[in-house]
Structures are given as C-alpha cells and as structure tokens.
C-alpha angles and dihedrals in degrees: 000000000000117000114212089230091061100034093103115123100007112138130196109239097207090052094101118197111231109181116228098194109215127185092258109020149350127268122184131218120203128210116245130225120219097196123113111242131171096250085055125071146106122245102245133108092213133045130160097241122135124209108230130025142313111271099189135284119329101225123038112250130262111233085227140000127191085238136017118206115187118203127051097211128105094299102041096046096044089054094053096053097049076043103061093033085061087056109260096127097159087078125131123200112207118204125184096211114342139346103275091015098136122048095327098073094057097040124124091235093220124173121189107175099212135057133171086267138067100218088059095046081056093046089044090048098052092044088047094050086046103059095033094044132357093056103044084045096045093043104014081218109127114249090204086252114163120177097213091153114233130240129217121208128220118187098171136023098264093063096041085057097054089046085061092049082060095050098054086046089056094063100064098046082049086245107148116228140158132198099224117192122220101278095058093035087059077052095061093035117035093173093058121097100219094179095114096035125119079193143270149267115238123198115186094194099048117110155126140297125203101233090215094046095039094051089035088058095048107046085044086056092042084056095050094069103029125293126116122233118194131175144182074051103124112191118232108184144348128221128230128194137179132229134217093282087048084246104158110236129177109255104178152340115251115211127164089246099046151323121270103205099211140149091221143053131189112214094206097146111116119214085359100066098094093066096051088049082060093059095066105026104266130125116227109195102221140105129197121250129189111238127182154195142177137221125219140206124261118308115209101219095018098098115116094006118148120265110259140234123179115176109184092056095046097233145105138208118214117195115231109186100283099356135045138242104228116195141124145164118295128203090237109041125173114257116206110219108176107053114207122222094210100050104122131145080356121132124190125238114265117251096218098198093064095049097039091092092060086057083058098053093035093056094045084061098037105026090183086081093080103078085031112121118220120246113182131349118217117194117157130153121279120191109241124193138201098271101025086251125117125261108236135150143053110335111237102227095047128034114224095037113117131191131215103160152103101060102174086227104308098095089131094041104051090024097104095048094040096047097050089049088056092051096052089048101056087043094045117032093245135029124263097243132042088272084165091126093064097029104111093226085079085078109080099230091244095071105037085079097038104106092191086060101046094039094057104029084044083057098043095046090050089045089059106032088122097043117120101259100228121182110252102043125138122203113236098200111098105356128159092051104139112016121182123216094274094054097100098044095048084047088056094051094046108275117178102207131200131202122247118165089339102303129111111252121189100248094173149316127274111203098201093069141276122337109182132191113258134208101278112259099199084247084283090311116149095011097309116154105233116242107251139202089022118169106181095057080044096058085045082055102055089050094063088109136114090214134055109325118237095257093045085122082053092060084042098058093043098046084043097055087051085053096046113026129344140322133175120219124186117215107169098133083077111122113243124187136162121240102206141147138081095298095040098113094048085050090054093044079054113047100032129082095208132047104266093174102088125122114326095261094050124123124197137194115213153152131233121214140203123232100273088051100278137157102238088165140344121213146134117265111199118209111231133192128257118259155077121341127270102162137209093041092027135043126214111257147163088183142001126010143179143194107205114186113192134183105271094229090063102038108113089039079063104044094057096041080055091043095044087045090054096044094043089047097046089233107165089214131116129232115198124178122222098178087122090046097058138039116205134219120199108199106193138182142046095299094051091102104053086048095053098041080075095053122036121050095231132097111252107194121127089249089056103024106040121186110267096037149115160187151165113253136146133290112195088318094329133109115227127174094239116200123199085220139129138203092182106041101266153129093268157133133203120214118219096205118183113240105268098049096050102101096036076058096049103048087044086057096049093037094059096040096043080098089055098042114251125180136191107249129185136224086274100069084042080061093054098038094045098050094044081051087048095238119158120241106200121238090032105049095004122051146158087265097049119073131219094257100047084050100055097255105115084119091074093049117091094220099149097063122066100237110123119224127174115289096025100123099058087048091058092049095052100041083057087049097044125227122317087189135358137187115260131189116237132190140183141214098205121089099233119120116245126193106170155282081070100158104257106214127190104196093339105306116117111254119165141323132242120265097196137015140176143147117280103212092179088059095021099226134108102262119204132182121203139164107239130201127205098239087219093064100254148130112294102214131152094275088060082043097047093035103054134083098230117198122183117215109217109187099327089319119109116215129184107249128195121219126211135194093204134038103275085220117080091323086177082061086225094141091063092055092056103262110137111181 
C-alpha cells in the first residue's frame, strides 16, 4: 500500500513519453490503459459499465426526431430531459458505449453554489434544485445527492477578500454563507491545520452528485415523457444541406445502424466534440487534458466534513463516505493529443511526477494525510477551452448545430442550469439567461480554428483555474494575435494592452517606457525558459489587488485630460461592417431599435433585440449615400446603404445575430466586414475642435458639423469617414482611417494638438468616463436578459411610429405592465473601489446587485450601475427609487449609497453639443 506521504518520486512505469515538438517548448502525451488494476478505480459503488461487448444499439432508431443529442454524459443527458420537460418530446440521445461512458463516469461530482458571476449563481442554483429536488420528486428514484456543505480556504488577504465578494453576492441570491476565522473553522473541521489560514468561506448547502445515479435518473425522467435514449449507437457522420438562400442546415445523423433525418443536432460529446464538429464542418475550440485525482483509505474523524477548496494550493479535498478524493489543477498538465475512439470506462495511469505537487498541498491542510494509504488513482481525460468556460449555443457555420461541450471539468456542476438553457435555446431560438460568456460566437472565427490559441490560452486558463479572478487581469497565453496599424507606436509610448477577441487593445499608459507583450513561456511548464524581466506581466502583477490599483493616479490623469482638455483614444478593434443589398432598408427597419433611416449623413445610436425584447447589441449605424464603391470607407450601392460600427469584443456575437436575422427574415442584403481594413481614432474632449480644425479640411461648427453626423473629408491628403460622435460624454469625433493612412493620421492629430495637451488614453479611463456620463457597455450593464426599457434605452426605440422591428411586442407589453426591474445609478461617499456584483439593499432587503462599477474622477465618487427588483413583486418606478434608503455591501462591508435617476454627470448632455460652462 502507498502512503501519500511517501508517494514522491514514484513513477508509473506504463505512463510512455511521446514528444509533441512546439515552436517554444515541448509538451508530452502519455498512452492510457484500459485495464482494470487494483491501484485504478472510481469511488463509486455504481458505474454504468457493462462487462462484453457492445451488441448494437438498445432501442431500435427512429427514422427522424425533431432533435439529435449525441453524448450521454452530464451534458447530454441533462439536454434531453429539459428537453423533453419543455415539450420536445420527439427528441433522440445517441451514445457511442454507456450512459456516462466518456469523462462523466470518472468525474469528482463536485458542487460549489456561488461564483464570481451571477449567471453562473443562477446555472449552479437550478442544477443544484434538480438533482436535490425535481428528479427524486418526478421519479422518487435517489440522484446520490449528499449536502455535505463545501469550505473555501484563504491563506492570505487577497483571497479573504474575494470570498467575501462571494458572500455579498450570496444575499442577494438568499445562499447562506458564513466567513469563519481559524479558530471556527478548526471547529468545523477538527482534521485541518489552520496555522497558515486568513480564514475561509463556508457554504452549508454545498455538496456532491454521483455521476451514474445523477445521468440514470435523468434519461429515465426524459423517457418518461417522451423522449428516446439509445446507446451503444456511435455516430459516423452528419449531413448538411443548404437552402435557397445556400444557407448550411443540418439534414441527418449518420450512424452505422441508421439515419436519423433531423434539423438539429446536440454536440454533447466531451473531448470528443472536436471530431463530430468535423463531421459537419464546424470548429469546436477545445483540447483534451488529463486531470486527476486520487482516493484514500479510511480517515478516522473524517466522516460528514465538509467538501474543500483550497485554492492557493491549487487543490481540493472531496469527502467519500470515510475517505477522501484528493486532486486539483497543475501548471503542467498532460494534454492528450490523440484521442482515442475507443476510449470508454478507461482511465490513464497517473504521472506521478505532475500531481505530486496537489499531495503537498493536500497533507499541509490535512495533515492526517500523511500516514494515509492510497486506495485507487483516478486520472481520465477532461475537455478544457480558452477561457475555462463551456462552449454552448448555435454554431456559426451550420444552423442547427448545437454545441454543449468543452466543460473544463464542471459538467455535473453546471450541467442543470446549462442544459435547461440549451433547451430553451433550440426551442426558442435563445436561451432564458445572458448565457454570452459560454456562447461560442465570443470567439472571433479566426481564432476558433487557430491550435496555437487554443493550445496556450487552454493551458493558461487550466494553470490558473484556482487563481483569485481579479478585475483587471489580462491572460499571457496567444497574444498578439490581431494588431492594428497603431500597435508599434503606443507600445512604444507605453502603452498597457489588453486582449479583446484577439486584438490589442490600449488599456492604458504606462509613463516609465514601453512594456510589450511577449511569446507565452507556459510559466516555465515542459521545459520551457521563463520569460524574464518582464514588465508587462509585472504591471498584471501589481493590479492583483481588490483596492485601488498602484497607477490609479495613471487612469485619473487620462480620464482628466479628456475632461479638461483633450485625449486620443484608438478603437480600431471595433468591429465595422456594411449592411447592403434590395432588401437593406427593410433589414435595417428590422433589426434596429431606432430609426436609422433617416438623411444620408446621419449617425444613430441604437440597440438590436432578440425576439423576447433583448439587447442582443448596441451600436451606431451610419446612413451612406448611394453610390460606387470606394472601399474601404464606401461601399458599392444602388440603394440603401449602411455603416454599422460595433464594439470589437463583440464583434463576431454581432455578425451572426445580423446573419441569423437576415436568414431567418429572408432579407437579400449583404452584409461584409472591414474591421481588418480601418483603424479608428476617437478625439475627445473641449478642445477637440480646435485639434482637429488643423487637421481635417472640413468645418466643424455645430451648424456644419451636428452631433450624430458624419462625412467623409480629408486628413493631411488623406480621405477618412469622420463621426460627430462620443463614448465618454464629450464634445468629440471619431476618424475611420483606412489602413494605410492611419499613422500619417495619427501623427497629424498629435502633432496639432501637442499645444492643447493631448494625450494618448486607454479603454480604462473609457470605463471610467462611460459609466460617470451613464453610458451603457454591452455584456456588463446591457445584456441579452435586460430590455431596452429596463435598461434606460426607450430613447432609441422608435415607439412612436408605427415601424416593427424585432422585439417590439414585448416591449409594448411591458411597457403596459410597467417595469418589474430597472437599472439605477449609485453612487458612494465613501473612497473605497467598487467592480461589481457588490449586494444592492432598500431598506435593508436585498434587491439587486450591481452589474458594473468604477470610479467617477469628474465627480470624484465610486459610480455603480445595477438592475434592481421591488421584493414585493411590483412595479419598480421612480417613487420606489426615490422612496427608498439604498446601501451597497462590499465584501462584508455596508456603504451608504446614493441613487440617481439621472446620470449625476451632465445630465442636460450639453457637453456633447458642444456647451462648455
């Protein structure tokens, strides 16, 4: 028997190197062993698994179903059962061996209630209630839940301090959770050495699910109502078809015992999943990891303890029965990089020598460990993405091809709340909740097929898995990626970049010289040299903070200098495509909120919604004139025509709502993206005007020049689209320069305005300056399950006409019903930082939370925006606003907040026309 305390340096002899080269470093792969020994095995007393092999399919096939999911694990079986619940009954799961054959079977079955996020509170709650509740209730059988409660382990202030980010969230979601110090947490835990602890995060209700019991439950509740679950059924093939329009659609599902004819396929198939998006031409962005954990002997003591997380030592401690699963994320994990098809209820051999470091970690906070003998080790592939979020949704290059994949390991976790958001989204059209971070249209296509991408950012977002998610942090891994023409000159001014869809976008300015983005180094993983004297990952470093980072006198000056004077802000990673084509006015009647056809030379700010009234995008659509083409700043037309800019990290979210819109509308237009063909130069503030007189050939008075206008003119002998337009709630234009004139443009501009004192300023101080002028950023205080009219926007619905446009409907019934919830400003007194998910209370009651926060330097106060509810169920108008005392909870901590009805900056937008006092 192996002790964990002696376990160092033990190697498994069947684990074979097999060198994979890469341009930096080298990564190994290991073989796997699918035979059953004593030192390999889950701990559970029940699997699926079958002795002999497979004799076909278990149920005959249908020759069509209204939808195909393939993969009977967590996800797949959790799709066909809210399927089936919602009412699609004629529904078919597809599964190559046994239910849970794949990943599910060997998973820890982990679930921790709360997440820096509240989508995924929301995700965690519903799985949670599901496997608790609903399925014993619907089919008395047991899921193997236990409510053990779960701890979470500081061992230093910073993580303290995001614990009790967590906690604040909690109330307002009604999860009960206490910050214990060392001494109670010694109480709950007698085992745990607590010497080194800040303290901890206990969760009562936290707990486990058995993975057999959990998928056996479901599929036997899916065919309860309906729905058809067949296994030992591999799939070899899908067919795609197009329509009249050559629009790609999913046809049928190709097995070696029968076609399903079917408009809609479920990609549920784990690590897997890369190989059935092949089959029909889609790119799924995952790659497959071994993770691993092991399974002691019996603990005396151990029995009924709480389930552990600790973080800083990247590891976590699940309770089984009288003995516990030890396991946690490495820096240097094992990519497997030939995925076997006949890999079912198989398990690899542990490499010792990677998960070494997790026994460490596991013994210093149970020191019992030590003398504990080893029982089984468990160690099976897991599917990992970019950003350690799933892949779900529509597929961009086929319609009807869903995705359900690439779990990073919480397939069972977030399983319930993903699955019925699925559902809701292949029977709807779009899922129930802002589900944005895990749709794969976050990913820019250009990088969804890019294995360098995935490889690095898959590995840095596994690595740190456990890290404390601050908010400023940047990811290392593939960047560089998409550079427009200013990159080199801001880096050499200092420029701080970030990362958005793969571009480089200025973040701010660092005064003490350049600090570039270097080739990712694995943080010195398989060989690789670690990258030293690096500033940039410096710089990360210092804003790992939950206060005021070092530079905050950095964002001041620039958002200052924009307030006072003049700043230049490049924004060419905005997306810019043209809308064209016969039917191109009744598109844009369609897709936009506001009435963009107005005069040629008008620019408009407006929204696009989905079918149930939300804000699937906001941007500006700029009216051209008809005529030949001059691209990149014109587009050939006969007709109508239209300019839409849209913010870059959304781009591609964009690009496929407009797409879908068109298909599903049956609009002849095109739609053709130039992002790559412009860069794009905001100059901002009162002296704006008198910069850009002395640069562009065009008369910029009020009377010639309005706000929300534009026009092509001429920059130093070189033509640019300009637009009378602002981000930050000042006199302003931005300059849409093709690509070669871009510098010659830039250095005009700084040149001129070098006697005003203009300064180069990044997307932070735009944060600070949008949100203090009370302008919305899509995806924070704007999303896909708030309405424009909940979120402050009716001015850019053209309500008073009588011109439909998606969405329209639900805006008229709830304007008739009044508003349920609705976005306030808040503001504090008090000089502490706030970035959201801060606990919003009226009079004590919890409320709402707020969505987005920054600090206001105009008005010199923190500045949050959240969406708040009338705990009674009613309408939320300005008497409840007005009536109500409103404190916000910052990690544990209550403040007096302020709410305005108005933004308390400019709120007569004066500065924007021009009227400076």
């Amino acid at each position: 028997m192996a002790f964990l305390g002696s376990a160092v340096g033990r190697a498994v002899s069947a684990a074979v190197l097999r060198p994979r080269p890469l341009p930096l470093c080298r990564t190994a792969a290991r073989t796997y062993s699918s035979e059953s020994t004593q030192e390999k095995g889950v701990p559970y007393k029940t699997t699926l698994k079958q002795d002999g092999s497979a004799s076909g399919p278990t149920k005959p096939l249908p020759r069509s179903a209204d939808a195909v999911v393939i993969g009977g694990g967590s996800l797949g079986c959790q799709t066909v059962y809210h399927l089936a619940k919602m009412g699609m009954t004629n529904v078919v799961l597809l599964e190559r061996d046994r239910l849970t054959a794949g990943t599910t079977w060997h998973t820890a079955g982990l679930l921790w209630q709360l997440r820096p996020s509240d989508v995924e509170v929301e995700l965690l709650a519903h799985t949670r209630n599901v496997i608790s509740k609903d399925l014993e209730e619907e089919t008395g059988l047991h899921t193997g839940w236990i409510q053990n409660g779960g701890l979470f382990i500081a061992s230093n202030k910073q993580r303290l301090d995001e614990y009790k980010r967590l906690m604040s969230l909690g109330k307002v979601y009604g999860i009960e959770s206490h910050v214990l110090s060392p001494a109670e947490t010694k109480d709950l835990y007698p085992l745990m050495n607590v010497d080194d602890l800040y303290g901890t995060l206990y969760v009562p209700k936290d707990g486990t699910m058995d993975p057999a019991g959990t998928c056996t439950t479901l599929t036997r509740a899916a065919s309860a109502r309906g729905a058809t679950v067949i296994e030992n059924c591999p799939v070899t093939g899908i067919q795609v078809g197009e329509d009249h329009m050559g629009v790609k659609k999913v046809k049928a599902v190709e097995t070696p015992h029968g076609t399903i004819e079917t408009p809609c396929v479920v990609n549920c198939a784990g690590v897997w999943a890369t190989k059935l998006g092949e089959m029909a031409g889609v790119k799924v962005p995952l790659i497959a990891m071994h993770h691993a954990y092991v399974v002691t002997e019996r603990i005396e003591g151990i029995q009924n303890m709480p389930n552990v997380r600790d973080h800083d030592a990247s590891v976590y401690l699940r309770l089984q029965g009288d003995a516990l699963s030890v396991g946690g994320y490495e820096s240097n994990p094992i990519f497997w990089d030939e995925v076997s098809d006949k890999f079912a209820f198989s398990l690899f051999d542990l490499d010792w020598d990677v998960f070494m470091q997790h026994i460490e970690g596991a013994i210093n906070r149970v020191p019992a460990l030590e003398q504990t003998g080893i029982k089984s080790t468990v160690c099976g592939p897991e599917s990992f993405t970019a950003d350690h979020k799933p892949l779900m949704g529509e597929a961009p290059e086929v319609r009807g091809y869903f995705l359900g994949c690439g779990f990073n390991s919480a397939g069972m976790m977030l399983g319930g709340g993903c699955g019925r958001e699925l559902a809701h989204w292949i029977i709807h059209g779009r899922p129930e909740k802002d589900m944005y971070g895990y749709d794969i249209r976050r990913f820019h296509n250009s990088l969804t097929g890019n294995e360098r991408w995935i490889r690095e950012r898959s590995h840095e977002s596994y690595a740190k898995n456990y890290s404390v998610v601050f908010p400023f942090d940047e990811p290392l891994a593939s960047r560089n990626m998409r550079k427009d023409p200013f990159h080199q000159v801001l880096t050499e001014q200092g420029c701080v970049f970030q990362e958005r869809h793969g571009w480089e976008r200025p973040g701010w300015f660092h005064r003490d010289g350049p600090a570039p983005v270097k080739e990712y180094d694995y943080y010195g993983a398989y060989d690789c040299k670690r990258n030293e004297k690096y500033k940039y990952s410096e710089l990360l470093g210092r804003e790992y903070t939950f206060d005021f980072p070092p530079h905050h006198d950095v964002i001041k000056s620039e958002c200052l200098s924009c307030r006072h004077d003049v700043a230049v802000f490049d924004m060419s990673y905005f997306g810019k495509f043209y809308l064209t084509g016969p039917d191109a006015k009744k598109a844009a009647d369609w897709l936009f909120t506001a009435d963009v056809n107005k005069k040629p030379g008008s620019t408009v700010y407006t929204c696009m919604l989905n079918k149930r009234g939300g804000v699937e995008a906001d941007l500006t659509v700029s009216r051209l004139e008809a005529g030949p083409a001059h691209l990149p700043l014109a587009p050939q037309s006969d007709g109508d025509a239209y300019y839409l800019a849209i913010g870059g990290g959304v781009a591609e979210h964009n690009w496929n709502h407009i797409r879908t819109v068109l298909q599903d509308q049956g609009f002849h237009c095109q739609l053709t993206d130039h992002s790559e063909d412009m860069g794009m130069i905001s100059i901002q503030g009162p002296k704006s005007r008198l910069v850009l007189q002395e640069v562009l050939d065009a008369d910029l008075s009020n009377a010639a020049f309005p706000f929300s206008s534009h026009k092509v003119v001429s920059a130093v002998g070189h033509q640019v689209r300009a637009m009378r337009l602002s981000f930050v709630g000042e006199l302003g234009w931005e300059l849409h320069i093709p690509k070669d004139a871009c510098l010659p443009v830039y250095q005009a501009v700084m040149a001129a305005g070098a006697k005003h004192g203009i300064i180069n300023s990044g997307y932070r101080a735009i944060d600070s300056l949008s949100i203090e002028k009370g302008y919305r950023h899509w995806h924070a205080d704007l999303r896909p399950d708030d309405t424009p009219l909940e979120a402050g926007l009716a001015f850019t619905c053209k309500m008073k006409s009588t011109i439909p446009f998606q969405g329209r409907n639900r805006l008229e019934e709830q304007k008739k019903e009044g508003l349920r919830r609705r976005i306030v400003c808040f503001t504090i007194d008090d000089k502490v930082p706030m970035f959201g998910l801060e606990a919003v209370f009226r009079n004590g009651v919890p409320v709402g939370h707020l969505r987005r926060s920054d600090y206001g330097f105009f008005i010199d106060k923190t500045i949050g925006y959240g969406y708040i509810r009338n705990p009674d169920g009613g309408v939320v108008n300005n008497d409840f606003i007005k009536s109500g005392e409103f404190t916000l909870e910052r990690m544990g901590v209550t403040y007096k907040a302020k709410a305005h009805i108005r933004s308390p900056f400019d709120p007569e937008n004066k500065r924007v026309k021009g009227v400076y006092e």
